[in-house]
C-alpha positions as a Markdown table, in Angstrom:
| # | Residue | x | y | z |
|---|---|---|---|---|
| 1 | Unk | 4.8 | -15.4 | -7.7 |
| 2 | Unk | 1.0 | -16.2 | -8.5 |
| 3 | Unk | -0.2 | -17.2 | -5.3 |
| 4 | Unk | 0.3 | -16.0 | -1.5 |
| 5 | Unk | 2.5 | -18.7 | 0.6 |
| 6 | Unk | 3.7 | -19.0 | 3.9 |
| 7 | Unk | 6.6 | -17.4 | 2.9 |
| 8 | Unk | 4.6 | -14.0 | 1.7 |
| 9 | Unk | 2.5 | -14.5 | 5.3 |
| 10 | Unk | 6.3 | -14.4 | 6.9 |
| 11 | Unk | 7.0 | -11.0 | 4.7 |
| 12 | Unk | 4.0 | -9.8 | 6.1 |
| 13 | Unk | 4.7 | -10.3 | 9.7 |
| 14 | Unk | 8.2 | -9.1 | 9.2 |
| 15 | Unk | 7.0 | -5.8 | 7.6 |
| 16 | Unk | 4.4 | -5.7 | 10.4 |
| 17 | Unk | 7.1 | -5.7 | 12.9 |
| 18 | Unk | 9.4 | -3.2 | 11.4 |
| 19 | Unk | 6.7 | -0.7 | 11.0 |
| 20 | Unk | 5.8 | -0.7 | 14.5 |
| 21 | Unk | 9.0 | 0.8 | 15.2 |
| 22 | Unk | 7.3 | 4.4 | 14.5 |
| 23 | Unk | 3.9 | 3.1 | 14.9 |
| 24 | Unk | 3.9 | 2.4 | 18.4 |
| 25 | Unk | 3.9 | 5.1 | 19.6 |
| 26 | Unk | 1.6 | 7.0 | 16.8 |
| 27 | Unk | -1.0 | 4.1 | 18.0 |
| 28 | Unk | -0.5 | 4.9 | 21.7 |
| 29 | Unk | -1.1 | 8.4 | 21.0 |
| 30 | Unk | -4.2 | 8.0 | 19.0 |
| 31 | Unk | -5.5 | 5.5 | 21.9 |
| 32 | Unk | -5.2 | 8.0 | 24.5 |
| 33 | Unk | -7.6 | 10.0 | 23.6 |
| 34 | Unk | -10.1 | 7.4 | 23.4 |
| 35 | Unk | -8.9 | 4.8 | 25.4 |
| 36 | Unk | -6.0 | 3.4 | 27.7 |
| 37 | Unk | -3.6 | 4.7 | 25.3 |
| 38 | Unk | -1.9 | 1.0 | 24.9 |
| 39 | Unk | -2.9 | 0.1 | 21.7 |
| 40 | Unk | 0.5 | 0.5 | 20.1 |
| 41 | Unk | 2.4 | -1.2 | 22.6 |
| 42 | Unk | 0.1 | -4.0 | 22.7 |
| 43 | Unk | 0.2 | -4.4 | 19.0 |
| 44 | Unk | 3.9 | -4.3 | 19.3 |
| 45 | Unk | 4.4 | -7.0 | 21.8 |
| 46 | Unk | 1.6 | -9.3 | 19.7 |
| 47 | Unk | 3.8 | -8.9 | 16.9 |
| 48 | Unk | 6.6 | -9.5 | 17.9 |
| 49 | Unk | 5.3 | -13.4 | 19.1 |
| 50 | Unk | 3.8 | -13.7 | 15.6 |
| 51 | Unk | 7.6 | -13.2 | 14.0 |
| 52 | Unk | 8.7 | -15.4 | 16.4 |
| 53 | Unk | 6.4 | -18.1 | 15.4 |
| 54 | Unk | 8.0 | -18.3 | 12.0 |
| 55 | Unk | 5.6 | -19.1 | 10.0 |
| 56 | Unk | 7.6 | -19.8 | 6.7 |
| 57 | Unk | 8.3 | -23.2 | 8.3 |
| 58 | Unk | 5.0 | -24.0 | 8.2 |
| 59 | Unk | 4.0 | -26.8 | 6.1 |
| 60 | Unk | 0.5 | -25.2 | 4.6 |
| 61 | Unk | -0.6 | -21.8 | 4.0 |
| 62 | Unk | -3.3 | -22.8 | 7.0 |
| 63 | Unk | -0.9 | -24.0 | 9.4 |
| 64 | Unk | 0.8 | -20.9 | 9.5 |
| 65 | Unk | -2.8 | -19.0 | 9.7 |
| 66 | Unk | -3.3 | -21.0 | 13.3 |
| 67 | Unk | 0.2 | -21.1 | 14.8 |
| 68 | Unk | 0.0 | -17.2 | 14.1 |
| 69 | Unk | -3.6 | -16.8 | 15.6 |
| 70 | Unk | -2.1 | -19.3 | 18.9 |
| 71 | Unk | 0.7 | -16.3 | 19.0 |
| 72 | Unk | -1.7 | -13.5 | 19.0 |
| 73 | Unk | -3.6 | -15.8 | 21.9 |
| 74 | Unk | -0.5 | -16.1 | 24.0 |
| 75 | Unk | 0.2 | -12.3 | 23.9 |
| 76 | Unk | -2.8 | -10.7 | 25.0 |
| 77 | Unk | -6.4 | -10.7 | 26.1 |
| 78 | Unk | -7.4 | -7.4 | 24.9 |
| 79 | Unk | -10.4 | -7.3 | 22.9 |
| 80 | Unk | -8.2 | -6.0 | 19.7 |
| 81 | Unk | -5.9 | -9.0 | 20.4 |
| 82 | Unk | -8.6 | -11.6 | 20.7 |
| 83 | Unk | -10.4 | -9.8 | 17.2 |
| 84 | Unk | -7.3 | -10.3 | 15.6 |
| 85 | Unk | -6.5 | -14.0 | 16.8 |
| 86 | Unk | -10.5 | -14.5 | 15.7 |
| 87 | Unk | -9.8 | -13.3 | 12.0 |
| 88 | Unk | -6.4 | -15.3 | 11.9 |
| 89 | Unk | -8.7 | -18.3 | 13.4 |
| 90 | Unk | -10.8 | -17.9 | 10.2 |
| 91 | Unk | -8.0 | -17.6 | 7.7 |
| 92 | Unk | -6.7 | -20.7 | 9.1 |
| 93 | Unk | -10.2 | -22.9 | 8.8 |
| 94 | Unk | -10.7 | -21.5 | 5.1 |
| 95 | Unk | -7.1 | -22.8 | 3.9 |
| 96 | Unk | -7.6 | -26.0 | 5.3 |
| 97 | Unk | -5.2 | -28.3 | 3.3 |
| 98 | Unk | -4.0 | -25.5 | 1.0 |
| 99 | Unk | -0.8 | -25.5 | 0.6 |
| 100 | Unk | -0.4 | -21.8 | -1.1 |
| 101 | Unk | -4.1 | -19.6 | -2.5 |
| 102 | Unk | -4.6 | -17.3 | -5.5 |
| 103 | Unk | -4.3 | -13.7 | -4.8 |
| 104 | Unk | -8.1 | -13.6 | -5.9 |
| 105 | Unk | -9.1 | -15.5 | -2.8 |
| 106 | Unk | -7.6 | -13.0 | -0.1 |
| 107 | Unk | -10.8 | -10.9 | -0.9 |
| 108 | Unk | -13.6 | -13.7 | 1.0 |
| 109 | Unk | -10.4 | -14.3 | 3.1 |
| 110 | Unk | -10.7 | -10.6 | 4.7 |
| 111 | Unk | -14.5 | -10.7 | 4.4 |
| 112 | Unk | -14.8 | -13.8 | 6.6 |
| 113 | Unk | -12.9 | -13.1 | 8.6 |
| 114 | Unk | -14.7 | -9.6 | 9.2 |
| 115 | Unk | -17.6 | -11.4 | 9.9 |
| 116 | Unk | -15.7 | -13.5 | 12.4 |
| 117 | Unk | -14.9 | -10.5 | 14.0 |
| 118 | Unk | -17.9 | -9.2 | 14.2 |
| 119 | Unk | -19.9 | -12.3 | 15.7 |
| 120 | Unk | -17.0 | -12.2 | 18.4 |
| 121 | Unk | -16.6 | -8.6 | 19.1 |
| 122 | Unk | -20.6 | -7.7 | 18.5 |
| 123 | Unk | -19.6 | -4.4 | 16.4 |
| 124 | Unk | -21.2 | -3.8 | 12.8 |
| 125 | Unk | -20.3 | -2.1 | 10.1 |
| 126 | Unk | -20.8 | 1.8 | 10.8 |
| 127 | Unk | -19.3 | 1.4 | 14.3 |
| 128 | Unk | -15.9 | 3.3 | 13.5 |
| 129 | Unk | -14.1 | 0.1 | 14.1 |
| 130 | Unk | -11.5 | -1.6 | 12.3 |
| 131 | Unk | -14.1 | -3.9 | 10.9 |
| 132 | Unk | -15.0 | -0.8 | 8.9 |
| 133 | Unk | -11.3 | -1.1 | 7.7 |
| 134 | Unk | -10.8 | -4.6 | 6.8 |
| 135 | Unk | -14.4 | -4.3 | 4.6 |
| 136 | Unk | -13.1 | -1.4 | 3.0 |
| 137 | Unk | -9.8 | -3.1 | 2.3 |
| 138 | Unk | -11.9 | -6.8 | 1.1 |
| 139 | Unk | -14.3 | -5.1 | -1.3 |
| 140 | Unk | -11.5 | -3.0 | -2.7 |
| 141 | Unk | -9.4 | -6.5 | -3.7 |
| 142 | Unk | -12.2 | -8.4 | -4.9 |
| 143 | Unk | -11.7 | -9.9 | -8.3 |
| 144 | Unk | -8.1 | -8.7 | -7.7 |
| 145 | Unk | -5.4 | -12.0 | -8.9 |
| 146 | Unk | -2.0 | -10.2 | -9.0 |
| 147 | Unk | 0.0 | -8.8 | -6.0 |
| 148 | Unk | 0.8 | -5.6 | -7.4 |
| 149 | Unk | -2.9 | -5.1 | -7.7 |
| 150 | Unk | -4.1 | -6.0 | -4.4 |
| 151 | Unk | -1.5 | -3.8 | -2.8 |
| 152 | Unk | -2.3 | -1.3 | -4.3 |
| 153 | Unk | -5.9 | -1.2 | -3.6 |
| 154 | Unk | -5.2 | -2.0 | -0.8 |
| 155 | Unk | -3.3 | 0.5 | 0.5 |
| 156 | Unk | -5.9 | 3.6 | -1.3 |
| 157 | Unk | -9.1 | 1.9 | 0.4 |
| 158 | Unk | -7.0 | 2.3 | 3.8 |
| 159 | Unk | -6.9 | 5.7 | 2.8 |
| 160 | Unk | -10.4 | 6.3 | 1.7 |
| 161 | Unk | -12.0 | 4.4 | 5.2 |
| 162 | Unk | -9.7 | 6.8 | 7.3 |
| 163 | Unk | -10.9 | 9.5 | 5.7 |
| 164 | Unk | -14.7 | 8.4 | 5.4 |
| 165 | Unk | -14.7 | 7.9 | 9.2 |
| 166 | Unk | -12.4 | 10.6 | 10.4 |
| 167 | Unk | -15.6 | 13.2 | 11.5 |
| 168 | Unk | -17.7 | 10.4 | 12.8 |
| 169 | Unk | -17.8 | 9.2 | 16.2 |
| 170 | Unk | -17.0 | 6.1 | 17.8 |
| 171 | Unk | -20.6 | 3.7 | 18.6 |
| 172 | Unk | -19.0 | 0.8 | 20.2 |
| 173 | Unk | -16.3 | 0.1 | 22.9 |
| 174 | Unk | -14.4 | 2.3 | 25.4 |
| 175 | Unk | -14.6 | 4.7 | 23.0 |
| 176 | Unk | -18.4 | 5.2 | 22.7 |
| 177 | Unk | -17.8 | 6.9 | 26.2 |
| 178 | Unk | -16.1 | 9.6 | 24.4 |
| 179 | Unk | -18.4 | 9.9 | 21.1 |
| 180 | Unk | -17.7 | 13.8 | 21.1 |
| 181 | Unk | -14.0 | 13.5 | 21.4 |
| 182 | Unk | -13.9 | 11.0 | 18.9 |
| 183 | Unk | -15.0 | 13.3 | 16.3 |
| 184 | Unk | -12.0 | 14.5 | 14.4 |
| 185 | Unk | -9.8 | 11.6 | 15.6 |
| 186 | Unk | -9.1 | 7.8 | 14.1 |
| 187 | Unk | -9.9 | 4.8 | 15.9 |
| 188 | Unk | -6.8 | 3.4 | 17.0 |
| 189 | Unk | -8.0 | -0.3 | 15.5 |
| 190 | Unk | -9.0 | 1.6 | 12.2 |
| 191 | Unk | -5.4 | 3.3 | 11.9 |
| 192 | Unk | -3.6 | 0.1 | 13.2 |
| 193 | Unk | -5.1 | -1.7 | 10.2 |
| 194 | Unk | -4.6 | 1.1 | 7.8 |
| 195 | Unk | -1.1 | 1.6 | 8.5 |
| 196 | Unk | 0.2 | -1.9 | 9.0 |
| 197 | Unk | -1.9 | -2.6 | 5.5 |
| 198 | Unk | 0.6 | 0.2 | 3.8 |
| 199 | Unk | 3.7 | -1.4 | 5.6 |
| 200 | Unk | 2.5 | -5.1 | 4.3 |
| 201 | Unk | 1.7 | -3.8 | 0.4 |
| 202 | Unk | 5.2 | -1.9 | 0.7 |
């Protein structure tokens, strides 16, 4: 296929919610040594009301964008939750009356959403934050029109930001309490991205 549909957004969450099988707990792990150590177990509850939205039954690319973000509402209020609710916010109000959207568009997709995220959440770029992640990921697919493509790219800038970042610290958050322990660690939001990014490209 040429262009991304509600039915690739549905592949998505489904590949989303398979991986957090083994990621749950991963995430959980990596959050407790910066944070509450929840951050798998919310992502795993948030996902599992974005697969039960179905969004393949959606009638536009952007409907399914904002019954998705209304999931990720309904399952938490933590401030990764609401960023990620925020970004699918965006993705909705840039597919307005879109029924499907070239590959080549995901690219200012990601980036406005990052800057969604941003103006919410009040973290830049630097912060060792997943923002770092989804700009690494949106500059890596720009230009990019085929699926193949994209994943991959996708998948090595994931790489490449976790590895940039790993022996920085944390600015921003719960986890600016702990700049020195973060050194040597991934931000939970960072990995979460990274990982769920290599279940999505497959």
């Amino acid at each position: 296929m040429t262009a991304i549909t509600t039915q690739h957004i549905a592949g998505a969450v489904s590949g989303a919610k398979a991986a957090m099988g083994d990621l749950e707990q991963v995430l959980n792990e990596a959050d407790s040594k910066l944070g509450d150590g929840d951050t798998g177990s919310m992502l795993a509850r948030l996902i599992d009301r974005l697969a039960d939205a179905d969004p393949a039954v959606e009638p536009s690319i952007s409907d399914a964008f904002s019954k998705l973000a209304r999931a990720a509402m309904g399952a938490t209020g933590s401030s990764l939750g609401t960023l990620f609710a925020t970004g699918l916010m965006t993705a909705s109000r840039m597919t307005k009356g879109k029924d499907s959207i070239a590959w080549s568009e995901l690219a200012p997709l990601l980036s406005a959403s990052r800057d969604a995220m941003m103006a919410r959440g009040g973290a830049k770029l630097g912060d060792k934050t997943v923002l770092d992640a989804i700009h690494e990921v949106a500059t890596a697919v720009e230009g990019l029109n085929d699926q193949a493509s994209v994943a991959q790219s996708a998948k090595q800038a994931g790489q490449i930001v976790l590895e940039r970042f790993f022996n920085e610290s944390c600015k921003v958050g719960r986890a600016r309490m702990f700049m020195e322990r973060s050194i040597g660690t991934h931000d939970p939001g960072m990995l979460a991205f990274v990982r769920l990014v290599d279940a999505v490209a497959g």
